[in-house]
The first five atom37 places (N, CA, C, CB, O) and aatype in JSON, in Angstrom:
{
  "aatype": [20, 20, 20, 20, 20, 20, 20, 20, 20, 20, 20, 20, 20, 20, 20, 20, 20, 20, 20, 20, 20, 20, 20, 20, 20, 20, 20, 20, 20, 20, 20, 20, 20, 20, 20, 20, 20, 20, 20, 20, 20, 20, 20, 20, 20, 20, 20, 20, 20, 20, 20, 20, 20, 20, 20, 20, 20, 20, 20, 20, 20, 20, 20, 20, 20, 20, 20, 20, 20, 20, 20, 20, 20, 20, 20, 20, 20, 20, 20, 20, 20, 20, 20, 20, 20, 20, 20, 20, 20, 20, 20, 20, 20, 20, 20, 20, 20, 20, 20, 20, 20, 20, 20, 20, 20, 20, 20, 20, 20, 20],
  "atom_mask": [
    [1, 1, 1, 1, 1],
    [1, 1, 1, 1, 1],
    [1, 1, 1, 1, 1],
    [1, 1, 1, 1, 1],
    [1, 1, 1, 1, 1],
    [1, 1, 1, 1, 1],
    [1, 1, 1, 1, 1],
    [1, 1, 1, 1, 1],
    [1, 1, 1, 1, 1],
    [1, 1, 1, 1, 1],
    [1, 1, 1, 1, 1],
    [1, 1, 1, 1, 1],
    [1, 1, 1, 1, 1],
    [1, 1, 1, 1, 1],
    [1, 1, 1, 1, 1],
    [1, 1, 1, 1, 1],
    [1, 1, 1, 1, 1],
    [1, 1, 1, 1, 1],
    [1, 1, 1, 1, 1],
    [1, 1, 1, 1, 1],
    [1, 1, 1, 1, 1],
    [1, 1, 1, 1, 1],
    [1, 1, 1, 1, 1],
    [1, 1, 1, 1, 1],
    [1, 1, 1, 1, 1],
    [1, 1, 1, 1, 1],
    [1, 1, 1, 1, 1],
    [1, 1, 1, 1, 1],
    [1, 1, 1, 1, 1],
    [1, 1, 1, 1, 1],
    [1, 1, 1, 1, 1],
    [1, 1, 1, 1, 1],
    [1, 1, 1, 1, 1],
    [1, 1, 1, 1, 1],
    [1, 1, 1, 1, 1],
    [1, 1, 1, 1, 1],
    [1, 1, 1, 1, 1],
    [1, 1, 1, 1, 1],
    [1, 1, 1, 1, 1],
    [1, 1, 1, 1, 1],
    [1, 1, 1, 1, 1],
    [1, 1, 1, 1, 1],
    [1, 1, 1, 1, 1],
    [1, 1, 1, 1, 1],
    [1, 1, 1, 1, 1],
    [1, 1, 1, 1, 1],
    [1, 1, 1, 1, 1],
    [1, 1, 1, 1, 1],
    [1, 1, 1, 1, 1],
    [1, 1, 1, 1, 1],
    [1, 1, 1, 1, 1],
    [1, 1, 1, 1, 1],
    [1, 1, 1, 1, 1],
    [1, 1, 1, 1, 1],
    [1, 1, 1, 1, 1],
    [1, 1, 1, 1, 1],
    [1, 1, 1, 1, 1],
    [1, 1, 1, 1, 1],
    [1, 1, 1, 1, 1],
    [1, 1, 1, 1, 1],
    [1, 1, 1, 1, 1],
    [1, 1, 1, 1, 1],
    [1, 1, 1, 1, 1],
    [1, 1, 1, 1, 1],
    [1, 1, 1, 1, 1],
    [1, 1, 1, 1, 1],
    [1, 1, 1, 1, 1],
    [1, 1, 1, 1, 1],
    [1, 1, 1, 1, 1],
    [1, 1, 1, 1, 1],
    [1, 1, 1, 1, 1],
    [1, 1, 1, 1, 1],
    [1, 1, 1, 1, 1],
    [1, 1, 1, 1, 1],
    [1, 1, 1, 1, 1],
    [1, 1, 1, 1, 1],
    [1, 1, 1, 1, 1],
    [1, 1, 1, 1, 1],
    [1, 1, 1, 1, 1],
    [1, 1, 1, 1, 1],
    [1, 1, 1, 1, 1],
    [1, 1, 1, 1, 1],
    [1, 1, 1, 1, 1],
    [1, 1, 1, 1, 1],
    [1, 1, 1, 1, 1],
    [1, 1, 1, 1, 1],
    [1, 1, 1, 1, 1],
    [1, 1, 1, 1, 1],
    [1, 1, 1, 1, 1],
    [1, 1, 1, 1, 1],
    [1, 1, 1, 1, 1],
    [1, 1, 1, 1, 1],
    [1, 1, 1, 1, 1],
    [1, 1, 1, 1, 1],
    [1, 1, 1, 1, 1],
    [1, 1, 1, 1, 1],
    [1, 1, 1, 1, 1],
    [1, 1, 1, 1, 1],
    [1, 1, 1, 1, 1],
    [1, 1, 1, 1, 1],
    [1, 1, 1, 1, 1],
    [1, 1, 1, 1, 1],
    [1, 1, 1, 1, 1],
    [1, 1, 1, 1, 1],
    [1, 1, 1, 1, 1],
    [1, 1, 1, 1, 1],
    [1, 1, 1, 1, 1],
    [1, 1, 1, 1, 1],
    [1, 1, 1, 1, 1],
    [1, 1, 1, 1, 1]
  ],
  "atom_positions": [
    [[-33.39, 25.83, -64.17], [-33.35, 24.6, -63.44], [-34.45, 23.67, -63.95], [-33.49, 24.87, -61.94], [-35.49, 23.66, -63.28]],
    [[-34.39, 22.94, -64.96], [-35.01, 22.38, -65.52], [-35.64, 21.2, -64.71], [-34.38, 22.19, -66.49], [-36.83, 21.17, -64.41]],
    [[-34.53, 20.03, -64.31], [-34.79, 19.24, -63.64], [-35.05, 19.05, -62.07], [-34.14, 18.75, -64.02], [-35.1, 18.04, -61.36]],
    [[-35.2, 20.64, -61.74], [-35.22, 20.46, -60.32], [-36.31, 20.14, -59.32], [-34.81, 21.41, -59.95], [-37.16, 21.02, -59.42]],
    [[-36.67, 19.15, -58.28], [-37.52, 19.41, -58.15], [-38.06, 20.0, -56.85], [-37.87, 18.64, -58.57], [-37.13, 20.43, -56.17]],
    [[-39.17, 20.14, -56.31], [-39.68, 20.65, -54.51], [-38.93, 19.34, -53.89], [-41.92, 20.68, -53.98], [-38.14, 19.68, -53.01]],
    [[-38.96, 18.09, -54.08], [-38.38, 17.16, -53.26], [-37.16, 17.12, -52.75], [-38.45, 16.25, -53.7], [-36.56, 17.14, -51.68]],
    [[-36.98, 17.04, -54.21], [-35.03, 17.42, -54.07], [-34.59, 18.68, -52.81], [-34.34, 18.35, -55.99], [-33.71, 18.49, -51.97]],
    [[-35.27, 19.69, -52.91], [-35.26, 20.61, -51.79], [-35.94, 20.12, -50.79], [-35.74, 21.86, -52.05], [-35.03, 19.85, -50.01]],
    [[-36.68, 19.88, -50.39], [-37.09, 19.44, -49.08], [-36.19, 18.6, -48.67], [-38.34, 18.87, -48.99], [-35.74, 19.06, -47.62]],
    [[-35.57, 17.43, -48.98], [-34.77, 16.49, -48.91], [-33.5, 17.09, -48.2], [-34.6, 15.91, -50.23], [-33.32, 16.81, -47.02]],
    [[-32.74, 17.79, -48.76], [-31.56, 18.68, -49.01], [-31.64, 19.62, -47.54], [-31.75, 19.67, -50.62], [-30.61, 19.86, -46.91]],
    [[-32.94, 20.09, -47.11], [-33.06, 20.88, -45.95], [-33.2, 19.77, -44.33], [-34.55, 21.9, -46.3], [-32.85, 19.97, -43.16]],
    [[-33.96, 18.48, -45.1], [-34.22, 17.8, -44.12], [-33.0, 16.96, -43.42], [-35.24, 17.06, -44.56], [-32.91, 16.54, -42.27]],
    [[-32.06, 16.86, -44.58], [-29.95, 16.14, -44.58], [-29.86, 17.22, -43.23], [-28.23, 16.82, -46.68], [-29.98, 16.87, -42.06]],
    [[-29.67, 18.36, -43.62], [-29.26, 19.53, -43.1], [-29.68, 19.8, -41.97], [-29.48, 20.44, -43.77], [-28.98, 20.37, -41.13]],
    [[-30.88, 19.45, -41.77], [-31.45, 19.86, -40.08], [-31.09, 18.9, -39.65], [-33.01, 20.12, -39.58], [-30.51, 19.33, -38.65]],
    [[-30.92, 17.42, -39.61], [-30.37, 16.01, -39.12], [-29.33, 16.51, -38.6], [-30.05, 14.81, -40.14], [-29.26, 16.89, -37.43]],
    [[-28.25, 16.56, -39.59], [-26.56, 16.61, -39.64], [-26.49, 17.53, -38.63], [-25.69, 17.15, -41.12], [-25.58, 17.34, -37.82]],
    [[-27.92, 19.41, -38.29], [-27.42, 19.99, -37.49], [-27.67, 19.17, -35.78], [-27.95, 21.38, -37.8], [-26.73, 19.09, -35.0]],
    [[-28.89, 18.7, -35.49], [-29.14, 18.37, -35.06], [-28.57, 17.18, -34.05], [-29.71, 18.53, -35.64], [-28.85, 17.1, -32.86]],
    [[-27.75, 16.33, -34.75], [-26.77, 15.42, -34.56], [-25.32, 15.63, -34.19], [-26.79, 14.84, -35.54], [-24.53, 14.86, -33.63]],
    [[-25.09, 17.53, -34.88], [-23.64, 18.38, -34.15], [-24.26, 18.26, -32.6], [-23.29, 20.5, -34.78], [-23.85, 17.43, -31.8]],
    [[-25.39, 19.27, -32.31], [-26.04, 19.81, -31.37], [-25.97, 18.38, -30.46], [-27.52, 20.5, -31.85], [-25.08, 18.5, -29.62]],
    [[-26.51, 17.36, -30.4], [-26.36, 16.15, -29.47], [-24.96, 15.73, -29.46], [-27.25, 14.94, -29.88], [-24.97, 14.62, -28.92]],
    [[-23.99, 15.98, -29.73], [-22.57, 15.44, -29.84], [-22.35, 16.61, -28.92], [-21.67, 15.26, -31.44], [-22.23, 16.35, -27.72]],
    [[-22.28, 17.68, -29.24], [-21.89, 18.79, -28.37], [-22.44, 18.72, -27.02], [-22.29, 20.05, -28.95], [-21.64, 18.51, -26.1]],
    [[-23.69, 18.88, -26.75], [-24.27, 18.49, -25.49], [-23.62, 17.61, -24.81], [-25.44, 18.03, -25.59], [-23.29, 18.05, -23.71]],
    [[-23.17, 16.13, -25.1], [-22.73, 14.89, -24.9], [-21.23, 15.47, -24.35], [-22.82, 13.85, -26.3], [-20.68, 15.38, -23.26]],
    [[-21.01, 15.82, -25.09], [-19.13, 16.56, -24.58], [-19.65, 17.7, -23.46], [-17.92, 17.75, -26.38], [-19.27, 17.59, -22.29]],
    [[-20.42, 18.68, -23.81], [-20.72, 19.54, -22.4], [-20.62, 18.43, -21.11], [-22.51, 20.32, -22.45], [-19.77, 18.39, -20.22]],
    [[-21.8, 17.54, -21.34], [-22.45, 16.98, -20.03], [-21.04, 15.84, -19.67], [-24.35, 16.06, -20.37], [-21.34, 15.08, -18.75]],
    [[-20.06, 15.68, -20.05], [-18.9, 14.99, -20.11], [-18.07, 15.77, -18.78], [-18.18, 15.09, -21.72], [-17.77, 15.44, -17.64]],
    [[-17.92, 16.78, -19.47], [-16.92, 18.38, -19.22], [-17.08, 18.49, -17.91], [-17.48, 20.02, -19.99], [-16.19, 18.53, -17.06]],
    [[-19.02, 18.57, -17.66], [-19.44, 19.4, -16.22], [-19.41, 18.09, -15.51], [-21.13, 20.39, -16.08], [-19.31, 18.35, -14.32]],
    [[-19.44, 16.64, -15.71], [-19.54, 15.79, -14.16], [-17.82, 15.48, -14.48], [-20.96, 13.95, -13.96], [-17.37, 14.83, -13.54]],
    [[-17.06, 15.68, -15.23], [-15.69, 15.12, -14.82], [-15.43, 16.79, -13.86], [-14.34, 14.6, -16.53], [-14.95, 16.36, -12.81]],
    [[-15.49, 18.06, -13.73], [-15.45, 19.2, -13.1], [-15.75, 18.71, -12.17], [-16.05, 20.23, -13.43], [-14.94, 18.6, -11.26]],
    [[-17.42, 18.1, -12.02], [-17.74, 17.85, -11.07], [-17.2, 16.94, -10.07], [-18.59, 17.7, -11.31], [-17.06, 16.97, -8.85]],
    [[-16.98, 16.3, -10.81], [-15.85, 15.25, -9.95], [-14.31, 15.2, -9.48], [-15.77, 14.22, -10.62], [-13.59, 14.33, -8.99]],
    [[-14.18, 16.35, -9.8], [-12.78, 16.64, -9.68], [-13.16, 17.46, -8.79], [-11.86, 17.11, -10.83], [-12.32, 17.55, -7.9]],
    [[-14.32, 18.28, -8.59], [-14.45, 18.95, -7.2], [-14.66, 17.98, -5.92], [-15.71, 19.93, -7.26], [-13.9, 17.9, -4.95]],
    [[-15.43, 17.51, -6.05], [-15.37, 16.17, -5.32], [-14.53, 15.77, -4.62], [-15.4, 15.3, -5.93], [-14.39, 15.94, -3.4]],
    [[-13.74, 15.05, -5.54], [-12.15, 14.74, -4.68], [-11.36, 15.15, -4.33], [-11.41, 14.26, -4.9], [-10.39, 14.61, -3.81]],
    [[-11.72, 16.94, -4.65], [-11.09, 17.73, -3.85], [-10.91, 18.08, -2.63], [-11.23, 18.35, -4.08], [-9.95, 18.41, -1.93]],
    [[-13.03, 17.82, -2.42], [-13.43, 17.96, -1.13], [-13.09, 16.77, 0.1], [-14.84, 18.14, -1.31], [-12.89, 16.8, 1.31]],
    [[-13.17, 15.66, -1.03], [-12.58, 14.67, 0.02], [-11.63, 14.81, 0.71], [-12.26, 13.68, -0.35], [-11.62, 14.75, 1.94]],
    [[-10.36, 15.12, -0.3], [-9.61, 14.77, 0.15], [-9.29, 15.31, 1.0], [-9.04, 14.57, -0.35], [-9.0, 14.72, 2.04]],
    [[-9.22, 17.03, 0.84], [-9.15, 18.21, 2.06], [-9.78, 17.73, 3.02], [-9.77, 19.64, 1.82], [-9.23, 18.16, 4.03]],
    [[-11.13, 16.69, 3.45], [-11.46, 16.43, 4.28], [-9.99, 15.32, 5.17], [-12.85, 16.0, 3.83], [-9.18, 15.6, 6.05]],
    [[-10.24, 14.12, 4.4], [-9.06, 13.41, 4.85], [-7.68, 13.96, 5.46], [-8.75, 12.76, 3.84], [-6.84, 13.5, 6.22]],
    [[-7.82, 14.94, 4.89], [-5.97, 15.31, 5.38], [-6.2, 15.88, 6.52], [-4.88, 16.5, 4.37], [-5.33, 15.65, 7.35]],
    [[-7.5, 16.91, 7.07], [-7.93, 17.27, 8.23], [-8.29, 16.51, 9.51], [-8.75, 17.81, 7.93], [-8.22, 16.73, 10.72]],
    [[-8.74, 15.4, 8.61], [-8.96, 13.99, 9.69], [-7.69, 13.32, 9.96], [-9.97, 12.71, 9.02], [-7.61, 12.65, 10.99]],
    [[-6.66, 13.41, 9.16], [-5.88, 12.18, 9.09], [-4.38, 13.21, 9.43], [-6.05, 11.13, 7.33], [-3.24, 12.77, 9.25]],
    [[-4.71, 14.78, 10.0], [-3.37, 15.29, 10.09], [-2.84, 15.22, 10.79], [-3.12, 16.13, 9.97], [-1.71, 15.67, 10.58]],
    [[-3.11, 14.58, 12.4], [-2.31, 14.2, 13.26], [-1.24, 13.22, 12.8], [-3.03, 13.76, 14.22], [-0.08, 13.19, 13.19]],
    [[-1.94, 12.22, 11.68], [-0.96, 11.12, 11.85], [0.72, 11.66, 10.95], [-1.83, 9.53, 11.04], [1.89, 11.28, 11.0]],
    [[-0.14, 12.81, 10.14], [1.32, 13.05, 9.04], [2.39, 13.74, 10.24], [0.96, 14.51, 7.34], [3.59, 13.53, 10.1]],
    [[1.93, 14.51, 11.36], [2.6, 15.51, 12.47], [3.64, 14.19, 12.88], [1.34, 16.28, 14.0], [4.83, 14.31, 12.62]],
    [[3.18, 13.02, 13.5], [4.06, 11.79, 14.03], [5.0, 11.77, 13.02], [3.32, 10.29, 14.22], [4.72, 11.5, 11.85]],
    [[6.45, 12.13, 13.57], [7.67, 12.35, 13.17], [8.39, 10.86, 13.77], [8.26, 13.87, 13.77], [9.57, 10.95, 14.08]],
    [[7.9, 9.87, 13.9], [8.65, 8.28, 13.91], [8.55, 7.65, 12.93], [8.22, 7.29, 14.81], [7.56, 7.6, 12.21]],
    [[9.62, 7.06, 12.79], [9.64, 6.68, 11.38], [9.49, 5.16, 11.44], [10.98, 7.17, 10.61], [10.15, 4.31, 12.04]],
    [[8.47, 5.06, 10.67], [8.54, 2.97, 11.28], [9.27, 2.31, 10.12], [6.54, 1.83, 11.39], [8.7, 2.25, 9.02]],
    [[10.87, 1.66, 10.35], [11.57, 1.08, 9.52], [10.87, 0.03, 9.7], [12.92, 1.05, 9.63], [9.94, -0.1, 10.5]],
    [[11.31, -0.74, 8.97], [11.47, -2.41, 8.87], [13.07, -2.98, 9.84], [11.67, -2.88, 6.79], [14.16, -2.44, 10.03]],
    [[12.62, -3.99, 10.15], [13.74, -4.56, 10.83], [14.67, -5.94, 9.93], [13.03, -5.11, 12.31], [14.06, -7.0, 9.99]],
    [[15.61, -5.98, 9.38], [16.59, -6.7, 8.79], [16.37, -8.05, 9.54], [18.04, -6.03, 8.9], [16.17, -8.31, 10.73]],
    [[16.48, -8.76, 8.5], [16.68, -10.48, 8.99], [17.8, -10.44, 9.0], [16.2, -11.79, 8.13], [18.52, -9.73, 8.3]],
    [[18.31, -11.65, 10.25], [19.82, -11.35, 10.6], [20.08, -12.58, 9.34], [20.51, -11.69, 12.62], [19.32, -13.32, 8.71]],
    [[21.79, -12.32, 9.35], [22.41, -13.48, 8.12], [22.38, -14.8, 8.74], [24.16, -13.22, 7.58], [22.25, -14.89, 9.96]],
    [[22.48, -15.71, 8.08], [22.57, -17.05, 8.55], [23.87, -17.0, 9.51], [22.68, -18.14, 7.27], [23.86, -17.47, 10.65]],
    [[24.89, -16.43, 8.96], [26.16, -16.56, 9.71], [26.15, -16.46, 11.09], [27.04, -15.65, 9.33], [26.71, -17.18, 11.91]],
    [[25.13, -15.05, 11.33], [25.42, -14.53, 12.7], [24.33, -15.4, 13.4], [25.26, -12.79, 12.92], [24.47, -15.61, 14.6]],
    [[23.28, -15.91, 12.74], [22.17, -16.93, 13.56], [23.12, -18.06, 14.44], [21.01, -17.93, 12.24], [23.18, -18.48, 15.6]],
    [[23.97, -18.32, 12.81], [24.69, -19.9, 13.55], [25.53, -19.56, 14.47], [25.65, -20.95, 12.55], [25.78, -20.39, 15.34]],
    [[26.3, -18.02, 14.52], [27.16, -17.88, 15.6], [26.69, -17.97, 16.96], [27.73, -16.79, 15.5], [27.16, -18.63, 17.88]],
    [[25.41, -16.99, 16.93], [24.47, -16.71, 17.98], [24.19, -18.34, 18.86], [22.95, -15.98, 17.17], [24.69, -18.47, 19.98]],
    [[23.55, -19.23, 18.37], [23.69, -20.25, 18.42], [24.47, -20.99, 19.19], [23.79, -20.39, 17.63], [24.22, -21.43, 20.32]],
    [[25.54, -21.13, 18.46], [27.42, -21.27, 18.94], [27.16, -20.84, 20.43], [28.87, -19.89, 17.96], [26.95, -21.41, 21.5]],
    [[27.26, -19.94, 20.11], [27.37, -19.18, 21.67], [26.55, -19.7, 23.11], [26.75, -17.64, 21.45], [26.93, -20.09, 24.22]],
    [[24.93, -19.43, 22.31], [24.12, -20.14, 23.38], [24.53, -21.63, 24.08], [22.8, -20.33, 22.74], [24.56, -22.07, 25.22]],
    [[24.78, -22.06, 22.92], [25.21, -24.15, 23.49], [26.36, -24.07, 24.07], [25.56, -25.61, 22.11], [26.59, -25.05, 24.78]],
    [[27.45, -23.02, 24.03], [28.53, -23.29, 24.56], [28.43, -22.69, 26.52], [29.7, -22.49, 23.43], [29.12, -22.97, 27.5]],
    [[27.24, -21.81, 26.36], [26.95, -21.33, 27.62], [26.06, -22.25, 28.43], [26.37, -20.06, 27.5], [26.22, -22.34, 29.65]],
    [[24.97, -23.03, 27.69], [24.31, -24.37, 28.26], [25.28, -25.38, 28.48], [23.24, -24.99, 27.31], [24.92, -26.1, 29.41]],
    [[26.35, -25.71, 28.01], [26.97, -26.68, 27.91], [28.14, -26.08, 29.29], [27.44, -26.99, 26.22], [28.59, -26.89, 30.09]],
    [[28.34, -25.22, 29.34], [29.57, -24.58, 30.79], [28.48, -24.73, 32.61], [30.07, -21.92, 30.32], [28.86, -25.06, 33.73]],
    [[27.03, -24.27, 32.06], [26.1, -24.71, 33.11], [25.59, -25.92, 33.49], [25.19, -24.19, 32.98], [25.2, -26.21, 34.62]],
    [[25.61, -26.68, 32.42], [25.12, -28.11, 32.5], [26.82, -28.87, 33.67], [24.87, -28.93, 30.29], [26.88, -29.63, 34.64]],
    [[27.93, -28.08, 32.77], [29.35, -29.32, 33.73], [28.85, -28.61, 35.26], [31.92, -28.86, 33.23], [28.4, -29.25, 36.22]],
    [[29.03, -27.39, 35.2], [28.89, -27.05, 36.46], [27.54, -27.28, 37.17], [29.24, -25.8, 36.5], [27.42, -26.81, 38.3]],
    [[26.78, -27.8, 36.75], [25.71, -28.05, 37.73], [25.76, -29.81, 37.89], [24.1, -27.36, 37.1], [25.11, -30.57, 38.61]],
    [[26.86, -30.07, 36.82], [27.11, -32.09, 37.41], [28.03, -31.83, 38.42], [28.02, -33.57, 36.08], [28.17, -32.64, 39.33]],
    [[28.7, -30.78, 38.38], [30.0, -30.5, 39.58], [29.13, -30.89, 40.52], [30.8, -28.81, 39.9], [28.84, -32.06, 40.78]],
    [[28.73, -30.0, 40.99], [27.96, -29.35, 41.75], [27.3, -30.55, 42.62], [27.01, -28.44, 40.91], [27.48, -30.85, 43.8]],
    [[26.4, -31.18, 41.55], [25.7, -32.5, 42.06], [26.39, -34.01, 42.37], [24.7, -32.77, 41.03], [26.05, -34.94, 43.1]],
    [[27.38, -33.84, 41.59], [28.86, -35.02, 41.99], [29.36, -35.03, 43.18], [30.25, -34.78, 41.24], [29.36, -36.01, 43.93]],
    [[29.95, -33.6, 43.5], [30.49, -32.82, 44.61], [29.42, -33.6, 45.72], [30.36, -30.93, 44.4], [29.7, -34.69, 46.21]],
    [[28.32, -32.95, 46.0], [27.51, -33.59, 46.94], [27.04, -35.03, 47.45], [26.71, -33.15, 46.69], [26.83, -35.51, 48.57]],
    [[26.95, -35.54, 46.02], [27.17, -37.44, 46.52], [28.45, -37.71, 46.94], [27.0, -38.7, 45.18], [28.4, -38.31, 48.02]],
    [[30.17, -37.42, 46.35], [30.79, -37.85, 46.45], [31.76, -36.31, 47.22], [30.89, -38.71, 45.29], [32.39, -35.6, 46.44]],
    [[31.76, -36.02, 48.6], [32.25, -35.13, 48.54], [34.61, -36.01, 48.9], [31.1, -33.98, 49.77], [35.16, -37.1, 49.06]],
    [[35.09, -34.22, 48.79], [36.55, -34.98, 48.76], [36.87, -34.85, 49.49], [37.53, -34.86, 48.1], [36.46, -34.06, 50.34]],
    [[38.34, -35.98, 49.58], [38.85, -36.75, 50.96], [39.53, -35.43, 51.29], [39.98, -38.35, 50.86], [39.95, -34.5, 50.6]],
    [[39.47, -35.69, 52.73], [40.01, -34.36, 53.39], [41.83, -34.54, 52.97], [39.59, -34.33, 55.46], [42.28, -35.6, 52.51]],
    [[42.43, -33.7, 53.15], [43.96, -34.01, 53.05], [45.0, -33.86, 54.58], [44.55, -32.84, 51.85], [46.21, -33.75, 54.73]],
    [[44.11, -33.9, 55.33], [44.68, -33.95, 56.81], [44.62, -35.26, 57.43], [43.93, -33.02, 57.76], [45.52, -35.52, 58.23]],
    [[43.6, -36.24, 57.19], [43.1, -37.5, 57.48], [43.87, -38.33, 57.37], [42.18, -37.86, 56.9], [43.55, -39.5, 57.61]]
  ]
}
């Protein structure tokens, strides 16, 4: 080895302890990744088991809350229809009614 020198080796060992050194912090980095996502997945485990203990009465309630349908226009306007034709049968009969009393009728015996 003619051209070799102590540097060249020192150099060569010093690449080498870096490069290991730099696995070793990457690895750590993925450990410490690993144990708080675990950790956190215990977590929301615990929550949640909490929640469902708190919140199990409400799943037991067997009513079911639908939504209620908007009626069609059709049946609004019928509905409608209907009402005015029933205001409108109370309104004659209550002019009867009040006609009758100003103007009552001629007897037919008289």
């Amino acid at each position: 080895m003619p051209k070799f020198q102590w540097d060249d080796l020192t150099e060569r060992l010093a690449y080498e302890q870096a490069t290991r050194q730099q696995r070793l912090r990457a690895e750590v980095a993925q450990a410490r990744k690993e144990a708080q996502h675990f950790s956190d997945q215990i977590d929301r485990k615990q929550r949640d088991e909490k929640n469902s203990k708190k919140y199990a009465d409400w799943r037991k309630d067997d009513t079911k809350y639908g939504y209620i349908q908007n009626e069609p226009d059709e049946e609004i306007k019928q509905r409608r229809r209907q009402l005015g034709n029933q205001r409108l049968k109370k309104l004659e009969q209550s002019r009867k009614t009040v006609l009758g009393s100003l103007f009552p009728k001629p007897n037919a015996t008289a």
